[in-house]
C-alpha positions as CSV (number, residue, x, y, z in Angstrom):
1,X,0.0,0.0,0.0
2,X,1.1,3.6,-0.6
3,X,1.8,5.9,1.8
4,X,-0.9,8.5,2.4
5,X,-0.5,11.8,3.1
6,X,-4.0,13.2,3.2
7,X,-4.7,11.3,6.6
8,X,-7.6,12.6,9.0
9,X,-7.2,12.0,12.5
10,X,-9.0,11.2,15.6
11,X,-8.1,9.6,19.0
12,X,-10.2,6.9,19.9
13,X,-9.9,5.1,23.6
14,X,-5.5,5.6,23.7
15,X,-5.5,5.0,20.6
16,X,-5.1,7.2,17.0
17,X,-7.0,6.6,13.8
18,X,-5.6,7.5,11.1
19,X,-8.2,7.4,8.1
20,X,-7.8,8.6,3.8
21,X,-10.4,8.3,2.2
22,X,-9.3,7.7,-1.9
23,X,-10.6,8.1,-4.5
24,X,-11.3,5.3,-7.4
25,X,-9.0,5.4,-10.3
26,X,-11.9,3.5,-12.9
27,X,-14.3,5.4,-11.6
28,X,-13.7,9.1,-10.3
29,X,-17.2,9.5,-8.6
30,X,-16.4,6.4,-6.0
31,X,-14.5,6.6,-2.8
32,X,-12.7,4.2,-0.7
33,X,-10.5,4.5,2.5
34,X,-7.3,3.1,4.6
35,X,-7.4,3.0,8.0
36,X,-4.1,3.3,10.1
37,X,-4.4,2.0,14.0
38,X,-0.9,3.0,15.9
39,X,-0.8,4.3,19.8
40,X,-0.4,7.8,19.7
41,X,2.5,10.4,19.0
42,X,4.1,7.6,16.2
43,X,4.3,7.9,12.8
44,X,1.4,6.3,11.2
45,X,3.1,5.8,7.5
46,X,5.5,2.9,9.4
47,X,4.9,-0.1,8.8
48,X,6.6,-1.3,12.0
49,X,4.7,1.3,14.2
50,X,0.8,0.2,13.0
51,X,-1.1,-1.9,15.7
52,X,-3.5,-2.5,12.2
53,X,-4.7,-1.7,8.9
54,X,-7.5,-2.5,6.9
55,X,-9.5,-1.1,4.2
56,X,-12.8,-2.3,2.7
57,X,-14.1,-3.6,-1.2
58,X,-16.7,-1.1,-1.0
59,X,-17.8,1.7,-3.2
60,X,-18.6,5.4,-1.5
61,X,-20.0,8.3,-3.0
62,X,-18.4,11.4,-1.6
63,X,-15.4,11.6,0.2
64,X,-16.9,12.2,3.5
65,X,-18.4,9.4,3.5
66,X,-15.7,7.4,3.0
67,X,-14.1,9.0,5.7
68,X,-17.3,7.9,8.1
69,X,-16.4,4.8,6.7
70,X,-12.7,4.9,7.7
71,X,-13.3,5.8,10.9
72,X,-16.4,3.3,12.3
73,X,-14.4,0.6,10.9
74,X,-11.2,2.1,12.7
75,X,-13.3,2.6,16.0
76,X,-14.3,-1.5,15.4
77,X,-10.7,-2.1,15.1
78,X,-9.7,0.0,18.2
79,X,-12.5,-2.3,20.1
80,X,-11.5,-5.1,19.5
81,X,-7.6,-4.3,20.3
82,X,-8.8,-2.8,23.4
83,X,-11.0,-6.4,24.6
């Protein structure tokens, strides 16, 4: 995966999301996202700091939502880290 530089972040129970929402090469009106999970105050593009990383198959229309995407399925992660 390529390293993002357009991340939005939000600290969710001791941990940070980082979330980009992209936009779809083949098709310019459909966004997707990458999620970053790392504790906070490291840098989320290294590989060796993440705690996880996903991203999802689907197809959004805007970029915020997307990003709403990004961030419940972050907030999922962070829970289930957090058990």
């Amino acid at each position: 995966m390529d390293i993002q530089s357009n991340w939005s972040t939000e600290l969710y129970k001791g941990m940070e999301v980082h979330v980009s929402a992209l936009q779809k090469e083949k098709a310019k009106t459909k966004w997707d996202y990458t999620v970053r999970v790392c504790e906070p105050g490291v840098d989320a593009g290294a590989e060796s700091e993440l705690v996880a990383e996903s991203g999802d198959d689907s197809d959004y229309s805007s970029q915020g939502a997307a990003l709403a995407a990004g961030f419940a399925r972050g907030y999922a992660m962070v829970d289930q880290i957090r058990q």
